[in-house]
Structure formats: C-alpha cells, structure tokens
C-alpha positions in Angstrom: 53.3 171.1 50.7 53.9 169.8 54.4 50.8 167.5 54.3 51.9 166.3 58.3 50.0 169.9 59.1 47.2 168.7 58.1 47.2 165.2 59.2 48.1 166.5 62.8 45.2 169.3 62.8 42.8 165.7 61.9 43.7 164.1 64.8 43.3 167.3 67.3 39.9 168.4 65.9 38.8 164.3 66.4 40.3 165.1 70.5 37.7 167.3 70.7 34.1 166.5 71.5 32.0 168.6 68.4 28.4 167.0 68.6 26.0 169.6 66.5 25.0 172.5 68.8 28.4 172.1 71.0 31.0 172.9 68.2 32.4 175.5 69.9 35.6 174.3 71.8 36.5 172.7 68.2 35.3 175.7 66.0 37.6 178.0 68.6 40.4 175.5 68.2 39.8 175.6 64.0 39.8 179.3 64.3 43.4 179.4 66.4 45.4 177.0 63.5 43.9 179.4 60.6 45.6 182.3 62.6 48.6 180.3 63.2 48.9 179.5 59.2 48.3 183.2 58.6 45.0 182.5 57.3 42.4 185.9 58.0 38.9 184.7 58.8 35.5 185.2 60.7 34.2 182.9 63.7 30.0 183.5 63.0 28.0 181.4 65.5 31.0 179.3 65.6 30.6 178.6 61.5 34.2 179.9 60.5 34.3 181.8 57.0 37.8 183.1 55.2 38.7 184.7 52.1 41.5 184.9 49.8 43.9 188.0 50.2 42.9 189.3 46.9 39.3 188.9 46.9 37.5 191.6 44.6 33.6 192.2 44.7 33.9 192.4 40.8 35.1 188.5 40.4 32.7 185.6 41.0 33.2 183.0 44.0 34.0 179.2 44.6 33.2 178.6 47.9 34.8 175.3 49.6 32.0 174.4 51.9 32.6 171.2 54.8 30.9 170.9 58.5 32.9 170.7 61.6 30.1 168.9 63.7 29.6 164.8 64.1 26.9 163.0 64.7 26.9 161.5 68.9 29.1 158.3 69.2 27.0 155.2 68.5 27.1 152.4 70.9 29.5 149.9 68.6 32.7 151.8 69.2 35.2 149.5 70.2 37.4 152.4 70.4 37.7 155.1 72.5 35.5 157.6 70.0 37.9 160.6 70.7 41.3 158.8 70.4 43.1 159.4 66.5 45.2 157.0 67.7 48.9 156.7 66.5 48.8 154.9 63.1 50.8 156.5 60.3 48.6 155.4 57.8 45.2 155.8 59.5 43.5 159.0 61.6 40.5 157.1 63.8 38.3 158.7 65.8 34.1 160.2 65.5 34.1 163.0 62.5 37.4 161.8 61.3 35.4 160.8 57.9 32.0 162.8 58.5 33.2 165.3 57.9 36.9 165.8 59.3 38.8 164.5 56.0 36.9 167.3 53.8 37.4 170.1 56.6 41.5 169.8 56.6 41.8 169.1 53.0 40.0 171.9 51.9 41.8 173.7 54.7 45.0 173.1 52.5 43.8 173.8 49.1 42.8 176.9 50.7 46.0 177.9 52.2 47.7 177.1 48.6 45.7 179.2 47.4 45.7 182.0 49.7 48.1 184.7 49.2 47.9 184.4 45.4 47.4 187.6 43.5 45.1 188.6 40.3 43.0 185.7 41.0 40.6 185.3 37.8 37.8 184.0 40.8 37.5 184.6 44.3 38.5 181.2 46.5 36.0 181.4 49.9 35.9 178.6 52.7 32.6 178.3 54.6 33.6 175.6 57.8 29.8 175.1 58.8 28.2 173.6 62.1 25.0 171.9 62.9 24.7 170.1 59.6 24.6 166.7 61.1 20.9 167.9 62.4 19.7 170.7 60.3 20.5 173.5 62.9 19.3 177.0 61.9 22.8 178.7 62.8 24.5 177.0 60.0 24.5 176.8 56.5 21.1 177.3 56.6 21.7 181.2 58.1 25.1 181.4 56.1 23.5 181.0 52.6 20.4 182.1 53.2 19.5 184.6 50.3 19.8 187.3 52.9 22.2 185.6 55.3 25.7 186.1 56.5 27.5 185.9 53.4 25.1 187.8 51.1 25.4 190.3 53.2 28.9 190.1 53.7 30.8 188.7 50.6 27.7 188.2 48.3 26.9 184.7 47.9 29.3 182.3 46.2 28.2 181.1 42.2 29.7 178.0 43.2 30.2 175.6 46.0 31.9 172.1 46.3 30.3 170.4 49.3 33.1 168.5 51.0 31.3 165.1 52.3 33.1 161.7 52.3 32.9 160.4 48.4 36.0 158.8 47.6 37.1 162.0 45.6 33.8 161.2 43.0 31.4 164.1 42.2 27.8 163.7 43.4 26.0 165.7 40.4 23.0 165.3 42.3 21.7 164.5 45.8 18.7 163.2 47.0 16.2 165.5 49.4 14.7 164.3 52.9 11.4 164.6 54.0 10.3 163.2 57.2 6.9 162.7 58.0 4.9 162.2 61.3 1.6 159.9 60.7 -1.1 160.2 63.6 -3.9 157.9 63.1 -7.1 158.6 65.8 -9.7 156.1 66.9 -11.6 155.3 69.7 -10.5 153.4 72.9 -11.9 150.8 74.1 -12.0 147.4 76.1 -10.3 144.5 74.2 -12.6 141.7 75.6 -15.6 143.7 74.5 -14.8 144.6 71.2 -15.5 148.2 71.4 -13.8 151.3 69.9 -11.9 151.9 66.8 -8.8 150.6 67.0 -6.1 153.4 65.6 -3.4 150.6 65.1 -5.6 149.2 62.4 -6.3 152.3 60.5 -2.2 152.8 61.1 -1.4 149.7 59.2 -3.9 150.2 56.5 -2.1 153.8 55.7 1.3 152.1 56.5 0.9 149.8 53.3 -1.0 152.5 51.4 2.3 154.4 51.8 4.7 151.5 51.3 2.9 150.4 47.9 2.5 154.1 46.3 3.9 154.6 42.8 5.5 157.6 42.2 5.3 157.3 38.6 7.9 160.1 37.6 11.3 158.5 37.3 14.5 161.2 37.6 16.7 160.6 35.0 19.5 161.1 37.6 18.3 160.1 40.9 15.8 157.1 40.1 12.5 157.0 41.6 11.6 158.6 45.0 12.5 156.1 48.1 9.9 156.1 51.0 10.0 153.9 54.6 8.6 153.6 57.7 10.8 153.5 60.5 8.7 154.1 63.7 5.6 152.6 64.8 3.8 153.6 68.3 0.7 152.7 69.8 -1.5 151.5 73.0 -1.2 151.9 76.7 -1.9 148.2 78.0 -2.4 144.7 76.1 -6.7 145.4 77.0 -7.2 148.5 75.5 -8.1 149.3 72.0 -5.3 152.1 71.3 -7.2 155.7 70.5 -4.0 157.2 68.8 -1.4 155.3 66.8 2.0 157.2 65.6 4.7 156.5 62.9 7.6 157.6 61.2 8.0 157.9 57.6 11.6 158.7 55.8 11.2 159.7 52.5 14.0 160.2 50.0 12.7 162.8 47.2 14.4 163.2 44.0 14.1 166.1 41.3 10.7 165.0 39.8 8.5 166.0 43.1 8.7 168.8 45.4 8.6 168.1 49.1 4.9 169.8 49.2 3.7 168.0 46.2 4.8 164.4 48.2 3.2 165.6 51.2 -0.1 166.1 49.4 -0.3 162.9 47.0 0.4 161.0 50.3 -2.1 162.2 52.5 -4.7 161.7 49.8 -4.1 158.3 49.8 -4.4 158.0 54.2 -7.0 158.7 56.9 -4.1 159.2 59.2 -3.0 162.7 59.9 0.7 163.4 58.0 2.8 166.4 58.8 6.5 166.7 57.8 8.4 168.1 60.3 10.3 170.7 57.7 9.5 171.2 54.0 13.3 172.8 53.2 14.9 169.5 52.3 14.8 169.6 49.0 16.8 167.4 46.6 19.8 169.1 44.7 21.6 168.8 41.4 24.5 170.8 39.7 23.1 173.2 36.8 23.3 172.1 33.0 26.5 173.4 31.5 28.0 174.1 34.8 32.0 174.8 34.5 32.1 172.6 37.4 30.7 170.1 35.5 33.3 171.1 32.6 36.1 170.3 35.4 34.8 167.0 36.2 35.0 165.7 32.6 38.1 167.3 32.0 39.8 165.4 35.4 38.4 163.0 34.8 36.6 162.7 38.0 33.9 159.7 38.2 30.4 161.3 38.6 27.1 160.0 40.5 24.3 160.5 42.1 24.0 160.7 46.1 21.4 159.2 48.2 22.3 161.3 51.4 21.8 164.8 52.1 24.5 167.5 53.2 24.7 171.3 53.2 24.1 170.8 49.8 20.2 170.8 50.8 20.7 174.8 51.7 22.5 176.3 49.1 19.7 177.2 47.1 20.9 180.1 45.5 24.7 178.3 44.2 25.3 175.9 42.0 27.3 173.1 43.2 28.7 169.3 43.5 29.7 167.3 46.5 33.2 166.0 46.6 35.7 165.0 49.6 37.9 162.1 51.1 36.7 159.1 53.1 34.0 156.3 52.4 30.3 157.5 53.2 29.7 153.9 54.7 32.1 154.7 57.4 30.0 157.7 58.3 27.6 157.1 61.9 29.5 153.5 62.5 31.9 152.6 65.4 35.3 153.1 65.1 35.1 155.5 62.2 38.4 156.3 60.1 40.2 157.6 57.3 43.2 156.9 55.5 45.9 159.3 55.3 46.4 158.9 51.6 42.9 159.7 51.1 43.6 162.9 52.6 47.0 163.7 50.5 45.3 162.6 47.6 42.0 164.7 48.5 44.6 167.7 48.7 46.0 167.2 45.9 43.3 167.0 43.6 40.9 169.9 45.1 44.8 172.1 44.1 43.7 170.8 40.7 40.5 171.0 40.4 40.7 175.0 41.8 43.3 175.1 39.1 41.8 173.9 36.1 38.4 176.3 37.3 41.5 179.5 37.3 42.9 178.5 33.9 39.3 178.0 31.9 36.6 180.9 31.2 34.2 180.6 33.7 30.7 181.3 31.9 
C-alpha cells in the first residue's frame, strides 16, 4: 500500500477550514480524491457515504464511521492552525487528530477493501459532519432509524467509531447531558436588605448538585460525573439579583437514563433545570459482540471512554470506538499526529476487517 496517499490527503483536508456547519469546501474536496481513487460514493448534506463494489442487501454491514468537522481554533496555537507543515514524521494542523487521522485511515482500509469480490459482509464508510456540535444533518439524520442509510442501504449491524484512541477499543462511552439551572427571586436594594437574593438560592442548589450520590455504580463506566461550569447573576454591585443562571455538565453512564438524571436532580433544587437535549445517551458494545470477539483475538487493549462521539447516535448498531491519535491532543493548540500512528492505524483496521471476513459473524 502507498501509505504517502494518505498522508498527503491529511495534510490537504487540515488546509482547509471545516468548523461544524461549514464542511463543505473539505467534504467537496473528500468527495474529488474518492473519485480520483476510483472509489463510488454519495455526498448527503456534505456527510459522504460509499460502498463496496459487491455489496448485497442479503449480507450484513460493518460500517467505518469518522467526522470530517473540527472544533474552531483555540486561542493557544502557536502555529498557524491550517499549516500541516513539512515534517516527515508529523501532520500538524486543527482536525489533524480530531478527527483527521481516523478519516484517511479508514479511507485506506476502505480502498483495500473495495473491489473485492464474494464479500462474506458488506464494508460501508459513513464520513460524517457536525459531530463536533451535535448538528442534526449528521449522524444524527444518517442513522436515524428512518434516515439516509435505512433508507438507502439498511442500517449497518456494526460500526467502528473512528475517534483518536491510540488504536485501543472504547467498549463503552460515556453520555452528555447538559443542564441549564435558573434560580428566581426577588430584586431588591443591597443597603436595605430587601428581596430574595437568586444567587443564594443558586449556591444552595449548586452544592445540592455537587454532593448528590448516585448510588448505582456501572460496572464499566464508574459512577455518573456531574460539574458546574457556568455561574451568572446580577446587574450592579447594589442590587439583590432576581434571576441567577448556571451550567451543569453531566457525564451519564449506563446505570441512569438522561431523563431519570434530570428528574432525581431537580427533586433535590428549587432552581428551575432543563437539559438542553435528552439524546445523549451513554453507549456500550453488545454482550457477545463478534467485534468484541476481534478485540480479544488482536489483541487489542479495551476501555472505557469518557468523551462522546457519533457513537451517542447510533442507536440502532452495535459498535466500539477505535482510531489513531491521542484524545488529549484533541481541542488544544498546535494539534498533531504522527505518521506512524496513521500507518499503523491502517494497518490494523486491514486486520481487524479481516479477521471479522474470516470468522462467522453471529
């Protein structure tokens, strides 16, 4: 395999500015290398979805699922955020970990893969956008039960989420749940001791919140992690604040749903909760999954993630989350990844789709 393809497609896509919602110029530039590599596919609200040549409705899928959109450039780039620069050993540059590393690689296993004939499994790529900030015109619409591939393909039975792990399986992935507390009093003037000062009443649910025991411990994800990250209140240093607002980042596992949180916490608050979307739910790969079966038999490290991905919307697969690159590089200045992590990441999704193609799939 000529793995400089690759490398080079890496350093174009980081050229390219692909915040979520404006992943077009890089989802148009994805599209024209596939055609260039021979590769058939479909641009959908700039996701980009492809096939193998001998895909049969009467086999079941493995879908290789990445996101082509990055987070904005933070302010500790010391480097220009859209150079790759000219390293041979290291691709720089926003997205070139999150999630630029997984998109190529899989890319490549996909293109082994291609033209091969009397496939036991079907081989899909879903290249998704807006995951970065939950966008309805991504995986969320692909996946969807009644969504583009449903209707298209039928969905896949399983997926492997290409996020930045070192190569290790996540076997389960945390959910997020944001919450926006209101607490409502009464203004008032400070000197004069008057009205009911919201700030209080914040505080009061703020450690409420922060000493809650969620007494159900997930054998694989721990217990369910809750912060508050925001705090807002008053209008001037004299005036008892009517309305105080915070922010509250919660980190579900398996034991809870996102609606069952929502409830035990506003029992315990005066304040007024509401999450801003209940569809975050944590993930985990099915018991007895032949992905699963692969992992053991590659002897691929397993663990348990405490970030979200596209995993979050692929209710209806059953999946892990695998890819190149170091997640604590991801939303940091002068993001990289190493070349080797790529060739290696080739290498062993080749194997991976392998070993699934030479074992019954049950």
């Amino acid at each position: 395999m000529d793995y400089g393809i690759y490398i080079r497609l890496l350093r174009e896509m980081v050229r390219i500015p692909s915040v979520s919602f404006e992943e077009e110029a890089v989802s148009a530039f994805i599209s024209a290398e596939l055609s260039a590599l021979g590769i058939e596919h479909r641009r959908e609200r700039n996701n980009i979805v492809a096939v193998n040549r001998s895909f049969s409705a009467d086999n079941r899928t493995l879908a290789l699922d990445a996101h082509i959109d990055t987070v904005p450039a933070c302010a500790s780039y010391k480097r220009d955020p859209h150079d790759p620069g000219i390293d041979d050993d290291i691709v720089w540059g926003l997205g070139a970990n999150d999630d630029g590393g997984s998109v190529v690689s899989m890319i490549a296993a996909f293109a082994h893969f291609y033209e091969r004939e009397n496939l036991p499994i079907n081989l899909m790529l879903t290249l998704t956008v807006e995951e970065e900030r939950s966008g309805e015109d991504g995986s969320s619409w692909l996946y969807a039960p009644d969504g583009f591939l449903a209707s298209s393909y039928g969905l896949p039975d399983w997926v492997i989420v290409g996020e930045p792990t070192g190569m290790r399986a996540a076997t389960s992935e945390r959910g997020l749940l944001v919450i926006d507390g209101t607490a409502h009093g009464v203004s008032g003037h400070a000197a004069r001791d008057e009205g009911v000062n919201a700030l209080y009443i914040a505080l009061e649910d703020i450690e409420a919140l922060r000493t809650y025991d969620f007494d159900r411990v997930s054998p694989l994800m721990g217990r369910v992690k809750l912060s508050v990250t925001q705090i807002s209140a008053g209008s001037a240093h004299n005036v008892i604040p009517d309305c105080c607002r915070f922010v509250v980042d919660i980190r579900p596992t398996d034991c809870y749903t996102n609606e069952e949180i929502l409830s035990l916490l506003q029992s315990r608050c005066r304040s007024e909760l509401k999450a801003r979307n209940l569809r975050n739910r944590s993930s985990a790969t099915r018991e007895g999954s032949p992905l699963l079966c692969a992992t053991d038999a590659l002897g691929i490290a397993t663990f348990s993630s405490p970030t979200t991905s596209d995993w979050i919307r692929l209710t209806e697969c059953d999946a892990i989350k695998m890819g190149p690159g170091d997640s604590a590089r991801s939303h940091h200045g002068d993001e990289y990844i190493r070349v080797d992590e790529i060739t290696q990441a080739i290498d062993k999704y080749i194997e991976f789709i392998e070993y699934l193609y030479g074992n019954t799939l049950e």
